[in-house]
C-alpha positions as CSV (number, residue, x, y, z in Angstrom):
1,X,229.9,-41.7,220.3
2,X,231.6,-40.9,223.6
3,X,230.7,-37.5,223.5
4,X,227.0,-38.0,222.5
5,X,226.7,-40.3,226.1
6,X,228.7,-37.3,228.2
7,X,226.4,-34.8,226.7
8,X,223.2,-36.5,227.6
9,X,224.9,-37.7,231.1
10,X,224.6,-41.6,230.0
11,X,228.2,-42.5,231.6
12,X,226.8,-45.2,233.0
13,X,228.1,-48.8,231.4
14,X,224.9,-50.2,231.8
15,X,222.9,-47.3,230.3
16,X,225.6,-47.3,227.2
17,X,225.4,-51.2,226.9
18,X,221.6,-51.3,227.4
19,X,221.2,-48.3,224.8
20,X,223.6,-49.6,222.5
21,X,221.8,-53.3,222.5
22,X,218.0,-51.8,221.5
23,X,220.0,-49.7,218.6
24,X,221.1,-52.8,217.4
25,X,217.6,-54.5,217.8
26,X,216.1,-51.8,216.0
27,X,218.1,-51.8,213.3
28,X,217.5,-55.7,212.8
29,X,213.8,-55.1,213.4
30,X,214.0,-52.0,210.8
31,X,216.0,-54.4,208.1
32,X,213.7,-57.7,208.7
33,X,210.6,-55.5,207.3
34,X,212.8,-54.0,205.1
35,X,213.3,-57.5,203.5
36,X,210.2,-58.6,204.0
37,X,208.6,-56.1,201.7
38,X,211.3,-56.6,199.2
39,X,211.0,-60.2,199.5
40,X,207.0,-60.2,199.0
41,X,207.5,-58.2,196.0
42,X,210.3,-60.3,194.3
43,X,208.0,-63.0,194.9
44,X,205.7,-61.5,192.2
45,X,208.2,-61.6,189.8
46,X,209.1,-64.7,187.7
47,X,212.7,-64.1,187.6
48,X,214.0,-66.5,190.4
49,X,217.8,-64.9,190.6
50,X,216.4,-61.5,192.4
51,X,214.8,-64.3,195.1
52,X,217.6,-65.7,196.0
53,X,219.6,-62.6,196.5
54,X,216.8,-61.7,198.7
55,X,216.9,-64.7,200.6
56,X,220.8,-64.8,201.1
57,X,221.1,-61.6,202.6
58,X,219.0,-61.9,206.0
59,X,221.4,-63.5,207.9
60,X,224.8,-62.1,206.8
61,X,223.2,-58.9,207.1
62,X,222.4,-59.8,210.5
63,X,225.9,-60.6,211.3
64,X,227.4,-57.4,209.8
65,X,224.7,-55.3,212.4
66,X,225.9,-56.9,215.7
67,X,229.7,-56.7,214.5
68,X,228.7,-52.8,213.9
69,X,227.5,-53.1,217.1
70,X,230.7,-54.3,218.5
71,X,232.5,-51.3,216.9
72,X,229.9,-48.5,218.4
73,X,230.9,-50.2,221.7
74,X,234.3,-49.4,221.4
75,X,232.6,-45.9,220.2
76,X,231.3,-45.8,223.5
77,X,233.4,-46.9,225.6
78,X,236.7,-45.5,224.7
79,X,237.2,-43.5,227.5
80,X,237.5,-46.7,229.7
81,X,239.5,-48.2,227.2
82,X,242.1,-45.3,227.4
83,X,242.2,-45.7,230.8
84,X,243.7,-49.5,231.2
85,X,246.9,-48.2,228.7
86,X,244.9,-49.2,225.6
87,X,246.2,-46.4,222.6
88,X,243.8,-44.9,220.9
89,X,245.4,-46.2,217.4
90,X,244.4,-49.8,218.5
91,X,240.8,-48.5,218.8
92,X,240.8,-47.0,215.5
93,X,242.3,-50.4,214.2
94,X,240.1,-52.5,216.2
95,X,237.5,-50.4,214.4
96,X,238.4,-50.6,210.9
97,X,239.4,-54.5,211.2
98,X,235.9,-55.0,212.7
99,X,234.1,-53.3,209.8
100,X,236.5,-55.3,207.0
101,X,235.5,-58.1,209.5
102,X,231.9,-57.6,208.8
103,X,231.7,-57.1,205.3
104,X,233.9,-59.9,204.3
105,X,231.5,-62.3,206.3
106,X,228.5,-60.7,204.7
107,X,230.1,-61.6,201.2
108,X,231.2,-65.0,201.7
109,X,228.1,-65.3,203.6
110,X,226.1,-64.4,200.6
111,X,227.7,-66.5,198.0
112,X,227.6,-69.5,200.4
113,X,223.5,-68.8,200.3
114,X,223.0,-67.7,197.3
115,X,224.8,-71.0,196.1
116,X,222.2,-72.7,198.7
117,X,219.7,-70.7,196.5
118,X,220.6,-71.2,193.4
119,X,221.0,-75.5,194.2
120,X,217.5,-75.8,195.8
121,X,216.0,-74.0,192.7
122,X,217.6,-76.6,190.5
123,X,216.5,-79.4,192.9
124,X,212.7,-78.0,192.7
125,X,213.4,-77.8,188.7
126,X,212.5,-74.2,189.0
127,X,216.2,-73.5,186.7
128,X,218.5,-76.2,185.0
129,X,222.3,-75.1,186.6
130,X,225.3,-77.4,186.6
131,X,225.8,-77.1,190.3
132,X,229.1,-78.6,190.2
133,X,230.1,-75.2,188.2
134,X,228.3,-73.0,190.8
135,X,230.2,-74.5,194.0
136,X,233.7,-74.0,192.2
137,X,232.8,-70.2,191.5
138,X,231.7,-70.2,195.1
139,X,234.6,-71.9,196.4
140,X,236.8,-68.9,194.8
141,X,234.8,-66.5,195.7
142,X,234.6,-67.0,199.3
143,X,239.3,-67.9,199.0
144,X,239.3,-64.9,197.0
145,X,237.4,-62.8,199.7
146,X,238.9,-64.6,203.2
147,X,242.8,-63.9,201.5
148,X,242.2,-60.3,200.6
149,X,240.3,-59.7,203.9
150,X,243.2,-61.2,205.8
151,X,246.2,-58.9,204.2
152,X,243.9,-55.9,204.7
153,X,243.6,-56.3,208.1
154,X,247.1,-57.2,208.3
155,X,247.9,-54.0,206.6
156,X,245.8,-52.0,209.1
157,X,248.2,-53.7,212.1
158,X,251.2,-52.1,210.2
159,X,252.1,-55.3,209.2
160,X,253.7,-54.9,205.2
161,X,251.6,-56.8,202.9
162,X,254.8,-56.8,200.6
163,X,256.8,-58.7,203.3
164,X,253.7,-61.1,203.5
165,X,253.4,-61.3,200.0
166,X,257.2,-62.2,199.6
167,X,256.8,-64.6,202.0
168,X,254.2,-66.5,200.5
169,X,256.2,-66.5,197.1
170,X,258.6,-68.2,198.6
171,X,256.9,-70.8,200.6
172,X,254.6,-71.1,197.7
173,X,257.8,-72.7,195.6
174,X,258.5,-74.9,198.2
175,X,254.8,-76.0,199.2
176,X,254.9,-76.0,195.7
177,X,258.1,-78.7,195.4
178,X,256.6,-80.3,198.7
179,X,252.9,-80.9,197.5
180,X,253.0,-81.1,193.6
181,X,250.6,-84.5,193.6
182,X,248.1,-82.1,195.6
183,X,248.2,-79.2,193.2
184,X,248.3,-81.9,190.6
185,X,245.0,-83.0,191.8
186,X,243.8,-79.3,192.7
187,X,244.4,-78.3,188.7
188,X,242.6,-81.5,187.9
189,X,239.9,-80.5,189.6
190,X,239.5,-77.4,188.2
191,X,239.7,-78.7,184.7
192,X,236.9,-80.8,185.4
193,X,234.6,-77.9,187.1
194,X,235.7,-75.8,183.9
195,X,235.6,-78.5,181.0
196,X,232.4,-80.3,182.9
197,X,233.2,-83.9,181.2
198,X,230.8,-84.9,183.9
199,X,229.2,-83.7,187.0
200,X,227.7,-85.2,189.9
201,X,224.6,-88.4,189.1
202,X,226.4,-88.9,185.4
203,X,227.8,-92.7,184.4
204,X,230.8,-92.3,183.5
205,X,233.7,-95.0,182.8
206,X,237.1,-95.4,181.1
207,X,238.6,-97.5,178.7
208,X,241.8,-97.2,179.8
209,X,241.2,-97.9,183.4
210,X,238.6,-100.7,185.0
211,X,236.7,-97.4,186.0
212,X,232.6,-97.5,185.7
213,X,230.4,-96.3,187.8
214,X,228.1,-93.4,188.5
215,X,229.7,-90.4,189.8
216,X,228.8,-89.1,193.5
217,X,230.8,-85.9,194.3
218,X,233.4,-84.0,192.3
219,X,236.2,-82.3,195.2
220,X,238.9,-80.3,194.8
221,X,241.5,-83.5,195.5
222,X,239.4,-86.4,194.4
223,X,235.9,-87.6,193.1
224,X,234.3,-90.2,194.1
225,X,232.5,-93.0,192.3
226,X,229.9,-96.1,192.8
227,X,230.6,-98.8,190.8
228,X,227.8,-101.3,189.9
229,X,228.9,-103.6,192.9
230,X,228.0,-100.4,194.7
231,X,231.4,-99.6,196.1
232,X,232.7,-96.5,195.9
233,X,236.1,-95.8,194.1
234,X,238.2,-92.5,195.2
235,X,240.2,-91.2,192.1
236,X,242.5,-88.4,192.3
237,X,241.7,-85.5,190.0
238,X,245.0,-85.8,188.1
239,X,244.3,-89.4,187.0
240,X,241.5,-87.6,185.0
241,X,244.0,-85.3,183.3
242,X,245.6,-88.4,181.4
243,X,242.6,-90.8,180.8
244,X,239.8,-91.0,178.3
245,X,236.5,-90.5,180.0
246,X,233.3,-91.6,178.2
247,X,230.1,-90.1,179.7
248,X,227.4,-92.3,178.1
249,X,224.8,-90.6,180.7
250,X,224.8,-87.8,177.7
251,X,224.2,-89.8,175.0
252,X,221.1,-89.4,172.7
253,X,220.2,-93.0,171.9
254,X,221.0,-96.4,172.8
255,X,222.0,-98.5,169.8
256,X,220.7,-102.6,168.8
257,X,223.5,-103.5,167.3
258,X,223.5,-107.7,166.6
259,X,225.2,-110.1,164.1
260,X,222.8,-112.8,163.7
261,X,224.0,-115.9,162.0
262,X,221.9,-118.5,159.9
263,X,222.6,-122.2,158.4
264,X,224.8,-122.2,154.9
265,X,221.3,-123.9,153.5
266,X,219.3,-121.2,154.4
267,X,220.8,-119.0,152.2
268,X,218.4,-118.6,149.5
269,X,216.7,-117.4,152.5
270,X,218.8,-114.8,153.0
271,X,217.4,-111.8,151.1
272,X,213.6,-112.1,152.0
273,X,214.4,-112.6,155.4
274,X,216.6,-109.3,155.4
275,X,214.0,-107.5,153.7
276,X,211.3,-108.0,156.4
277,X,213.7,-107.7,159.4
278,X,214.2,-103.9,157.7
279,X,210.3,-103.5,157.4
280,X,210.0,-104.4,160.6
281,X,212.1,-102.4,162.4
282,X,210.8,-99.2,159.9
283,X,207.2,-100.1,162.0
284,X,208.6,-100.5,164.9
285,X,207.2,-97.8,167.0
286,X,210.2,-97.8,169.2
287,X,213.0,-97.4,167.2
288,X,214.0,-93.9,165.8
289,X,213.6,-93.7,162.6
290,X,215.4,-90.6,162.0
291,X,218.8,-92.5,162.5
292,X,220.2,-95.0,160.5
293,X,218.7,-98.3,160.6
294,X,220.4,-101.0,158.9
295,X,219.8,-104.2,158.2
296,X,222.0,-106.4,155.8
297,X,224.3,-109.5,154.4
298,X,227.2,-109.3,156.4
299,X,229.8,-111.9,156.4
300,X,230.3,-115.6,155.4
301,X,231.3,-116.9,158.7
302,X,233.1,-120.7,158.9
303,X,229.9,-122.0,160.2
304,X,227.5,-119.5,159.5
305,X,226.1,-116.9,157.1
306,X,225.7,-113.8,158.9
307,X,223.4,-110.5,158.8
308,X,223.7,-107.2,160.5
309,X,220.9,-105.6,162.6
310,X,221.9,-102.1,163.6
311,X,219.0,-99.8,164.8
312,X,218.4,-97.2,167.6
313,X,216.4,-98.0,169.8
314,X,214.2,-93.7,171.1
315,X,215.0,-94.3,174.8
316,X,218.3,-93.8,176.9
317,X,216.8,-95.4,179.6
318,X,218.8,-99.0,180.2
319,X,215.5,-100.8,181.1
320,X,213.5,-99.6,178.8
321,X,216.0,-100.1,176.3
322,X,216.3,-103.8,177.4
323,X,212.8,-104.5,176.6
324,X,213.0,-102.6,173.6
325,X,215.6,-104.9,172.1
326,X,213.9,-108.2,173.5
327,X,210.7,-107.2,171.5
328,X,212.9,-106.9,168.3
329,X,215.0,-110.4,168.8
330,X,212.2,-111.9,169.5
331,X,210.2,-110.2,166.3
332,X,213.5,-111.2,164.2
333,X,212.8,-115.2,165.4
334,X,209.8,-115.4,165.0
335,X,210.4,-114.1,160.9
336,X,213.0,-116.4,160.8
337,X,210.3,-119.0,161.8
338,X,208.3,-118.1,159.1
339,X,210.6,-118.4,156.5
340,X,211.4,-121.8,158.1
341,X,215.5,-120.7,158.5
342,X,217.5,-121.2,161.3
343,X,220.2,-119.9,163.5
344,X,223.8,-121.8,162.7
345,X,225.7,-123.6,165.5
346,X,229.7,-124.4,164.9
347,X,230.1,-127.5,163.1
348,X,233.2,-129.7,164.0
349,X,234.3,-132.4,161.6
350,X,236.1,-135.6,163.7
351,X,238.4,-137.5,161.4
352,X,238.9,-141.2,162.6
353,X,241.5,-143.0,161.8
C-alpha cells in the first residue's frame, strides 16, 4: 500500500486519508446495491430464512469495511509509523488483530440480527419458533465467538494461549467453589432453554411451592413471573431443577368436573335424572365429545346422595370455559327441576335433654 502511494507521488496524508475514505465509500456503496439486488430477489421467494440472513448482514458488513479501512491506513501509512519507533511487527499485529477484530463483530453481529429476524417473523406469525430456544443458541454463539476471538488475538501479541488457558482452569475451580449458587442457576437455565418446560407468556405454577403465575422472561440466573395479584416473583433457575412444574397453558381441554348431591328421598330419582344429565351433555355443542364424558351414581354421602359430572368442556380459554360450565350447571338445575329433586343441605340432629 505504501508503495502504490510513492509510485503515483500521493505522500501526502491528506491525499492517502482522502483516497483511502472514497475506497471505503465505494465499497459500501458497491455492497448496499449488492444487497439490494439480492434482497429484492429473496423477497420473491417464500422461504423466510434466506430474508433474514439478507437482512442481518448490512450492517455488520458495514462494520467489517471501515475496520478494513482502518488496517489499509496502517497499509498506508507505515512509513510514518516506522518513524515514531513503532516496529514493524506491531503493524503486522495491529493488522491481523484488526481483521479477527472485524470478522468476529460481523459474526456476533449477524447472530444478534438474525435472532432480531427470526423473533419479528414469529411476532408477524410469518414462522412458529420457540424464541426462548433461539436467544440461548444466540447467547452461545456470540460467548463462543467473543472467547475464541479474544485468545486469538492474544496469541497474535505472543501472549501463550496455554498459559491463559491454565489460568483459567484454575480460576475456574475457584470461581467455581466461589460462585456455585450462580452456576447453579446458570445450569438451571440451560435445562430450561433445552428441556423448554415453558417459555415466555405460558402459566405455569407448582405444587410444591405457592408459585402461579404467567411467565415474563426466562434469564440465564432467574425468570421472572406475574402472579394473578400482578406482582412479579424472581425465582432462581436452580429452584426449577428440584420442583414440579405444571404448565396448564399446554393443555388440550379444560375439564367440568362436579359432585352434585341430591336429598336421600329423591333417590328413586336418581337414575332418570342421571340419564338426561348424560344426554344432555352428548348435545351439548360445547363439550368434546371425543373425550370421556361421564356422568354417574357416585357416593352415599351422610347427608346426601351424590352424582358425578365429568365432561370436557372444547375450549382452553378460561372465560370461555367459565360460561361454558355455567350453561351446563344451570342445564343440570333446571332437569333436576323437572324431575321435581333437589340439592341436599347437611342435616344436624340436636338431642335435648
Amino acid at each position: 500500500m505504501e508503495s502504490f502511494f510513492q509510485n503515483y507521488s500521493l505522500d501526502h496524508w491528506l491525499v492517502k486519508v482522502l483516497l483511502i475514505i472514497s475506497v471505503i465509500i465505494v465499497i459500501n456503496i458497491l455492497t448496499r446495491l449488492v444487497l439490494n439486488t439480492l434482497k429484492k430477489q429473496v423477497n420473491k421467494t417464500e422461504n423466510i430464512w434466506d430474508d433474514c440472513i439478507i437482512n442481518s448482514i448490512y450492517r455488520p458488513l458495514t462494520i467489517l469495511v471501515w475496520i478494513l479501512g482502518i488496517v489499509l491506513t496502517l497499509e498506508a501509512f507505515s512509513n510514518d509509523l516506522k518513524a515514531i519507533t513503532i516496529s514493524e511487527d506491531i503493524v503486522s499485529n495491529l493488522k491481523k488483530s484488526g481483521i479477527i477484530f472485524a470478522i468476529a463483530l460481523f459474526l456476533t453481529n449477524l447472530s444478534k440480527n438474525f435472532q432480531n429476524a427470526i423473533i419479528q417473523s414469529n411476532a408477524d406469525k410469518m414462522i412458529d419458533v420457540d424464541v426462548a430456544t433461539y436467544e440461548a443458541i444466540n447467547k452461545i454463539i456470540r460467548l463462543s465467538v467473543i472467547i475464541t476471538s479474544s485468545l486469538i488475538i492474544l496469541q497474535t501479541f505472543g501472549f501463550s494461549i496455554s498459559g491463559v488457558l491454565a489460568f483459567g482452569g484454575i480460576g475456574g475451580v475457584a470461581v467455581g467453589f466461589a460462585a456455585k449458587d450462580m452456576l447453579a442457576n446458570f445450569f438451571g437455565g440451560l435445562m430450561i432453554y433445552l428441556d423448554r418446560p415453558f417459555r415466555t407468556g405460558d402459566w405455569i405454577r407448582s405444587p410444591d411451592r405457592d408459585l402461579e403465575g404467567v411467565v415474563e422472561n426466562v434469564g440465564w440466573r432467574q425468570t421472572s413471573v406475574r402472579n394473578f395479584r400482578k406482582n412479579v416473583i424472581y425465582i432462581p433457575n436452580s429452584i426449577f431443577m428440584t420442583i414440579i412444574v405444571e404448565n396448564p397453558s399446554r393443555m388440550t381441554h379444560r375439564r367440568i368436573n362436579e359432585v352434585i348431591g341430591l336429598r336421600y328421598k329423591d333417590f328413586p330419582k336418581m337414575i332418570p335424572i342421571v340419564k338426561e344429565v348424560k344426554h344432555m351433555l352428548k348435545a351439548h355443542n360445547r363439550i368434546d365429545q371425543k373425550q370421556t364424558t361421564l356422568v354417574t351414581f357416585n357416593n352415599y354421602n351422610d347427608s346426601s346422595i351424590d352424582f358425578l359430572v365429568r365432561a370436557y368442556a372444547d375450549t382452553t380459554n378460561w372465560l370461555e370455559y367459565h360460561e361454558i360450565k355455567q350453561d351446563v350447571l344451570i342445564q343440570i338445575g333446571n332437569i333436576l327441576a323437572k324431575h321435581k329433586a333437589e340439592i341436599a343441605f347437611p342435616t344436624r340432629v340436636q338431642i335435648r335433654e
